[in-house]
C-alpha atoms as a printed R data frame, in Angstrom:
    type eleno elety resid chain resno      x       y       z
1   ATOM     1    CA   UNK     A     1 50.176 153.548  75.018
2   ATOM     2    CA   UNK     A     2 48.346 150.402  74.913
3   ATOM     3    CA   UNK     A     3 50.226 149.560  71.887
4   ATOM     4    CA   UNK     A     4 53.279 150.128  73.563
5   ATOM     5    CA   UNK     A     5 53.088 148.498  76.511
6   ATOM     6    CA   UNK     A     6 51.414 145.422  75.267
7   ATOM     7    CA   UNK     A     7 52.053 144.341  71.813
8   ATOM     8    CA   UNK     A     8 55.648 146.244  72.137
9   ATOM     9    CA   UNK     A     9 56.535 144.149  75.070
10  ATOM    10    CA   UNK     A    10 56.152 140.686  73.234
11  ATOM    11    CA   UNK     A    11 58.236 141.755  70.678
12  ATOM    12    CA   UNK     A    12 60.741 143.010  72.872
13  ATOM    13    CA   UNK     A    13 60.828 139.808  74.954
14  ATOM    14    CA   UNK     A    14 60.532 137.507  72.099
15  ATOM    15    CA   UNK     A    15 63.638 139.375  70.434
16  ATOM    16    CA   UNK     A    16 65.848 139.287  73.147
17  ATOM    17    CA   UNK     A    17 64.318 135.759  75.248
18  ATOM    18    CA   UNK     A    18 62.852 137.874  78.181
19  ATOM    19    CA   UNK     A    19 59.543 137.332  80.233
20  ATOM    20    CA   UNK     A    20 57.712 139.880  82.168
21  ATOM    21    CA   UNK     A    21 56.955 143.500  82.018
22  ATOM    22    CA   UNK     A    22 58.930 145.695  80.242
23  ATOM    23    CA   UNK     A    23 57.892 148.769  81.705
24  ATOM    24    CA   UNK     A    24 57.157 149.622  85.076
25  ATOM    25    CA   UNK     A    25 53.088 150.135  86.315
26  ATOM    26    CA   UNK     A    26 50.685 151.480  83.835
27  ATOM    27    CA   UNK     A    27 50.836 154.021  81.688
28  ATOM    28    CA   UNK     A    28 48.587 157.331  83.478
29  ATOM    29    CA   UNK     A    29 48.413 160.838  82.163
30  ATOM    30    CA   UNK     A    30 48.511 163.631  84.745
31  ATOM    31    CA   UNK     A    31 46.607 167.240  84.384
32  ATOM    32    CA   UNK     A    32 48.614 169.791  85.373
33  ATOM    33    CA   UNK     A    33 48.473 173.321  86.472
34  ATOM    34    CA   UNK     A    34 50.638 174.883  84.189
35  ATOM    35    CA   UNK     A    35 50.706 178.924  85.982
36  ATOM    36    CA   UNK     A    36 52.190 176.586  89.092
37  ATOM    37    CA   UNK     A    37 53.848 173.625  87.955
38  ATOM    38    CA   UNK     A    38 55.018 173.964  84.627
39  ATOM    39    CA   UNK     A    39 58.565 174.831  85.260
40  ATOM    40    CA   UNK     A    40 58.543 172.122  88.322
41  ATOM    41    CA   UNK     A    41 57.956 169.283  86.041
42  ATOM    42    CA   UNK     A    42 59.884 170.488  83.665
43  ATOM    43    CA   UNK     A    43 62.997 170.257  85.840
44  ATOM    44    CA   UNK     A    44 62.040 167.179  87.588
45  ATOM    45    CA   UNK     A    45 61.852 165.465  84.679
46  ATOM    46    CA   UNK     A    46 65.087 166.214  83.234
47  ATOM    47    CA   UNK     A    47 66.775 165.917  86.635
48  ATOM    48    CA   UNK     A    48 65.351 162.307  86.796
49  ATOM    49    CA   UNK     A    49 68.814 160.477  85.715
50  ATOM    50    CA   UNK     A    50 70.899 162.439  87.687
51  ATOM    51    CA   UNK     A    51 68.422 161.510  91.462
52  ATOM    52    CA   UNK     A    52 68.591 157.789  90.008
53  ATOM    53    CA   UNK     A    53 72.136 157.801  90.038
54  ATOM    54    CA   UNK     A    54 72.696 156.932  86.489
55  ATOM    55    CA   UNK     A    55 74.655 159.743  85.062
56  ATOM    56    CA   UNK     A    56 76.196 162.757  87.499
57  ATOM    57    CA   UNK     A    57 75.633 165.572  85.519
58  ATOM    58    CA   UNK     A    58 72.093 166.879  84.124
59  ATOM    59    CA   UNK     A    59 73.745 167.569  80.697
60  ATOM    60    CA   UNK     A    60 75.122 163.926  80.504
61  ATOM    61    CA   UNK     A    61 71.992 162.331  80.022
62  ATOM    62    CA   UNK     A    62 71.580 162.341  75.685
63  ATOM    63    CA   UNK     A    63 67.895 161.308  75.811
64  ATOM    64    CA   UNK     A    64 66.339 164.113  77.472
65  ATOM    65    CA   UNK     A    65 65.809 167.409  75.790
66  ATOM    66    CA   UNK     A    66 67.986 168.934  78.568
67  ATOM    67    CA   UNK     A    67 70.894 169.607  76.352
68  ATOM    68    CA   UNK     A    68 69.199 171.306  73.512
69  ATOM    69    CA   UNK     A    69 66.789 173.121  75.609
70  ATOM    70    CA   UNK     A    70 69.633 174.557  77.153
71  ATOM    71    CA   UNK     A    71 71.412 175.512  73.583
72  ATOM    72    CA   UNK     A    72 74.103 172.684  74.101
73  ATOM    73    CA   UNK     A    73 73.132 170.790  70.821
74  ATOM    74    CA   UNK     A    74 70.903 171.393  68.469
75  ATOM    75    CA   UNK     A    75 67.356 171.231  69.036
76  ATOM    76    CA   UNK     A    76 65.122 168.587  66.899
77  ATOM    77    CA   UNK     A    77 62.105 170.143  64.594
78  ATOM    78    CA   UNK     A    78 59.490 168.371  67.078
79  ATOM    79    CA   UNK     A    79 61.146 169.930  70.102
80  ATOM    80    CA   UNK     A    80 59.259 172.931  71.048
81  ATOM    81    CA   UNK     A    81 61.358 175.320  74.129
82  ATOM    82    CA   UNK     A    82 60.580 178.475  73.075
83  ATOM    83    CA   UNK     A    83 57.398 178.666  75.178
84  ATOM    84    CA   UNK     A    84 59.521 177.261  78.549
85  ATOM    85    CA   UNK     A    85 62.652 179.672  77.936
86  ATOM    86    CA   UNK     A    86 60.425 182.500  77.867
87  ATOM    87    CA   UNK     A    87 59.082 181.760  81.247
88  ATOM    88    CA   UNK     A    88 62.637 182.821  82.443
89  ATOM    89    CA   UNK     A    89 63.305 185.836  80.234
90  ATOM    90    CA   UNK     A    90 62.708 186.969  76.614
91  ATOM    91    CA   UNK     A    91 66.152 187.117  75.661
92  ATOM    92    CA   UNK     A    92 67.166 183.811  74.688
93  ATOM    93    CA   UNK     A    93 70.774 184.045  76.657
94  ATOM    94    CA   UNK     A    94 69.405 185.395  79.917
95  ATOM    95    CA   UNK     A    95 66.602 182.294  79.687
96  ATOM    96    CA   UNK     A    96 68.879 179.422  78.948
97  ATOM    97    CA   UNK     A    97 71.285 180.715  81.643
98  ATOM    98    CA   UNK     A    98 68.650 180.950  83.822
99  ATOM    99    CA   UNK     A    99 66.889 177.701  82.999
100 ATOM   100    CA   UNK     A   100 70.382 175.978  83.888
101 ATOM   101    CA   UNK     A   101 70.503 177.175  87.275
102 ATOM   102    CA   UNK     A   102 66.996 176.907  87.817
103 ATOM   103    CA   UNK     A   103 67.334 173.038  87.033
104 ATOM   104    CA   UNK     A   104 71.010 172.736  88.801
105 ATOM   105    CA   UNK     A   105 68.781 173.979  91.797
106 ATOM   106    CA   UNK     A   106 66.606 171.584  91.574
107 ATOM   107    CA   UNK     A   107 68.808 168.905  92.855
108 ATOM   108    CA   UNK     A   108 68.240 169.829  96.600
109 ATOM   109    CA   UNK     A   109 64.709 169.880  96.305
110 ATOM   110    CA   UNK     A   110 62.297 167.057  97.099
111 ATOM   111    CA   UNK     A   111 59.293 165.125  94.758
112 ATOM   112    CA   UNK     A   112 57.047 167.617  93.349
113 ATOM   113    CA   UNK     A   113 54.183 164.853  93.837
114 ATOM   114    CA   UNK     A   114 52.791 166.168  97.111
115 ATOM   115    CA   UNK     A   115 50.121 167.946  95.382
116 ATOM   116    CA   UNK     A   116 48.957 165.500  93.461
117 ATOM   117    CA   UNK     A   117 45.254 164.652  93.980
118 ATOM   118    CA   UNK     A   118 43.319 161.545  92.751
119 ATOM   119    CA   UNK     A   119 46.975 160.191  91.398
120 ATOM   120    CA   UNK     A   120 45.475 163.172  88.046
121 ATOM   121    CA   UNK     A   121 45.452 166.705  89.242
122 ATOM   122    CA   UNK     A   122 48.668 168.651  89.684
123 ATOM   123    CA   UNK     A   123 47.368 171.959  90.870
124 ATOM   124    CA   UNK     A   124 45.708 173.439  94.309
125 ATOM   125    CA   UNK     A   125 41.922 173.302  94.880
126 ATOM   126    CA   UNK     A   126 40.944 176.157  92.644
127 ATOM   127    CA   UNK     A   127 42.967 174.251  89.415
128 ATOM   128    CA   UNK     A   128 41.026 170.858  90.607
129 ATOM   129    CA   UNK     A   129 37.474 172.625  90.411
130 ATOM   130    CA   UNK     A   130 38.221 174.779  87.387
131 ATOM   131    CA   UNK     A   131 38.853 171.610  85.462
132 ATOM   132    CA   UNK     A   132 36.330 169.402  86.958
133 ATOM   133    CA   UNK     A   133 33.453 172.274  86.253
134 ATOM   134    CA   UNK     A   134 34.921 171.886  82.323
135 ATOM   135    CA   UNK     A   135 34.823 168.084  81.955
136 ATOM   136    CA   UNK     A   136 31.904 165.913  81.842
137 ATOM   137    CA   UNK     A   137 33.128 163.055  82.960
138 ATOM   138    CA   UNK     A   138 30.408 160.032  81.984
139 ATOM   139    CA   UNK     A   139 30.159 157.127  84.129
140 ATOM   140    CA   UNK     A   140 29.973 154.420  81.744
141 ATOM   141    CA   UNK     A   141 33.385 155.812  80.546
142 ATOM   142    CA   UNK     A   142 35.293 152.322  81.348
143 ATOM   143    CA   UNK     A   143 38.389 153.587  80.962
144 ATOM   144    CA   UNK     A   144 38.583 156.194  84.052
145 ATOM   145    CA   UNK     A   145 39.333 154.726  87.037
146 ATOM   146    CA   UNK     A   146 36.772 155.127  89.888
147 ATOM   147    CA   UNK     A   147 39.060 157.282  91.609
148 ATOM   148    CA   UNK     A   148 39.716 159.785  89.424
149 ATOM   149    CA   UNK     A   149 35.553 160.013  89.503
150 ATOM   150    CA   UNK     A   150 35.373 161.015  92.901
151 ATOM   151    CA   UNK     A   151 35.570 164.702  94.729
152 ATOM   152    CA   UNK     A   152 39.077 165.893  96.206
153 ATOM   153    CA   UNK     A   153 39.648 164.538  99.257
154 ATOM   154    CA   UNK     A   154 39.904 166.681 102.582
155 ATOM   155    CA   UNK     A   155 43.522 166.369 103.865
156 ATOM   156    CA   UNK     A   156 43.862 163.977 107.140
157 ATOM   157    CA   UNK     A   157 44.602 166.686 109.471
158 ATOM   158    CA   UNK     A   158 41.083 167.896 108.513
159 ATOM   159    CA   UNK     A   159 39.016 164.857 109.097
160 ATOM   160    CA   UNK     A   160 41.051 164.448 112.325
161 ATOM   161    CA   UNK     A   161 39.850 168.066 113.222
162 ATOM   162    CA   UNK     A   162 36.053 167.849 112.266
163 ATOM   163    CA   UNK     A   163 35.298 163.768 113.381
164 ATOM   164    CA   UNK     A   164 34.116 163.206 116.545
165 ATOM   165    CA   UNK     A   165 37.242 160.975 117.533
166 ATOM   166    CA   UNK     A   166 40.470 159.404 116.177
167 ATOM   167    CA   UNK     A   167 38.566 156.600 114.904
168 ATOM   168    CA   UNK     A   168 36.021 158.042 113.153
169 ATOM   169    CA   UNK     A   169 38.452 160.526 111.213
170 ATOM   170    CA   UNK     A   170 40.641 157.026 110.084
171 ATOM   171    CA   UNK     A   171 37.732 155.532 109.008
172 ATOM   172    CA   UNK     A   172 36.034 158.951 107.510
173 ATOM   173    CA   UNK     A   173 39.565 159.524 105.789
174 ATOM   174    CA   UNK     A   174 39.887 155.573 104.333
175 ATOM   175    CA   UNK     A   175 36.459 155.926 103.173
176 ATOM   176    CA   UNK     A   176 37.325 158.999 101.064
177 ATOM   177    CA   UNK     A   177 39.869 156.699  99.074
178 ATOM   178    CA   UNK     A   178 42.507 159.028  98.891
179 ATOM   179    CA   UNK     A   179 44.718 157.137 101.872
180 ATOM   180    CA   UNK     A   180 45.671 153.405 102.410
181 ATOM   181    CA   UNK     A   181 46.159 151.892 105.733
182 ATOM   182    CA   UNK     A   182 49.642 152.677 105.154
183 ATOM   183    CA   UNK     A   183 49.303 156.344 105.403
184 ATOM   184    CA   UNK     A   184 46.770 156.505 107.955
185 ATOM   185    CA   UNK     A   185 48.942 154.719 109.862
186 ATOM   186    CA   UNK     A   186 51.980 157.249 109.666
187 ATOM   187    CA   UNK     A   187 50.073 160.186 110.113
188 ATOM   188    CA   UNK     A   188 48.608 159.058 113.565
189 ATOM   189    CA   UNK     A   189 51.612 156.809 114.890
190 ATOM   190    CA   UNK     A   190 49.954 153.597 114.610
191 ATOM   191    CA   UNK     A   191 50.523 150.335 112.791
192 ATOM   192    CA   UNK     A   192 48.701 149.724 109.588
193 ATOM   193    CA   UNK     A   193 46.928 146.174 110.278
194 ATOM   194    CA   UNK     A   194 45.684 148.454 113.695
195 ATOM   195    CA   UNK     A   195 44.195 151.028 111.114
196 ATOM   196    CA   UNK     A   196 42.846 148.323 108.962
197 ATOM   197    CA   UNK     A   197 40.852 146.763 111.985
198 ATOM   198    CA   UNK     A   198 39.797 150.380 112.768
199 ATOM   199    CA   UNK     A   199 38.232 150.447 110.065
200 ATOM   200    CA   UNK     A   200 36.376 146.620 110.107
201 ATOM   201    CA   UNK     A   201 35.028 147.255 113.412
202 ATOM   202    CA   UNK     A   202 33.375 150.075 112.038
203 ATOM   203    CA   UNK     A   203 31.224 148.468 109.359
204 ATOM   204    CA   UNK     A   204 30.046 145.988 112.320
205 ATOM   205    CA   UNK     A   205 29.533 149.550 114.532
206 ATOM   206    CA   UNK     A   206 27.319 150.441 111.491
């Protein structure tokens, strides 16, 4: 990925007399639960080009695996569906009929991201702890960012329950890592510089 985005990018934008990034943010990796999310992500992902206006139909879209997962063109060597198909039934007409709904339906629903903790886990709080009890993460590890090092984060609501006032759950919650001043500031209705001084007058309190 490194490869890609950097060396990639020069060549790109000496070819065609372009400056700048090529590719939006940096490249992350996500773990997710697969029992819960697999067929989410799935679907989101293929439904991408149709939410970001740039075709109108699902099937329209040539670069995602869409059209042979669904049996509409033949399916590349590399391209492995069997395992996805079968999470809808074992006969392979009832699951691509199936899948195709299952992704049409898709369009009404919302980002599948609201479960996503320490911008890595996809998966509820048993998922999170299963896979943090398996990997050893080592601190001198560079390449993992700090957050991704801490523990889960409590949920706002719950620091706002447990701290002694409002102030002490924004600062509590900030301190966690998990929210910016942005979303502390919609979740209790006030402005974000106000959360952001909330949170300086408390290192003087200290």
């Amino acid at each position: 990925m490194r490869q890609l985005n950097g060396v990639y990018t020069q060549a790109y934008n000496r070819r065609h007399d372009k400056t700048g990034h090529l590719f939006q943010g940096r490249y992350k990796s996500i773990l997710v639960d697969e029992d819960n999310y697999l067929l989410e992500l799935s679907r989101y992902i293929v439904l991408n080009p149709v939410k970001a206006g740039m075709v109108k139909r699902v099937w329209q879209w040539k670069w995602s695996s869409y059209r042979a997962t669904a049996g509409e063109v033949p399916a590349p060597k590399w391209l492995s569906s069997d395992y996805l198909l079968t999470q809808f039934s074992v006969q392979r007409k009832t699951a691509i009929r199936k899948y195709k709904t299952f992704v049409q339906e898709g369009l009404n629903h919302g980002p599948i991201w609201a479960n996503l903790n320490n911008q890595i886990y996809l998966g509820d709080q048993e998922f999170i702890e299963n896979v943090q009890r398996h990997i050893d993460v080592q601190e001198k590890d560079l390449q993992i960012p700090k957050i991704q090092k801490r523990p889960i984060a409590k949920s706002i609501s719950e620091y706002e329950r447990t701290a002694q006032s409002r102030d002490d759950a924004i600062v509590q919650a900030y301190a966690s890592g998990a929210y910016s001043y942005q979303e502390l500031g919609e979740y209790f209705n006030l402005h974000f510089t106000r959360i952001g001084t909330i949170v300086r007058m408390s290192r003087y309190k200290g």
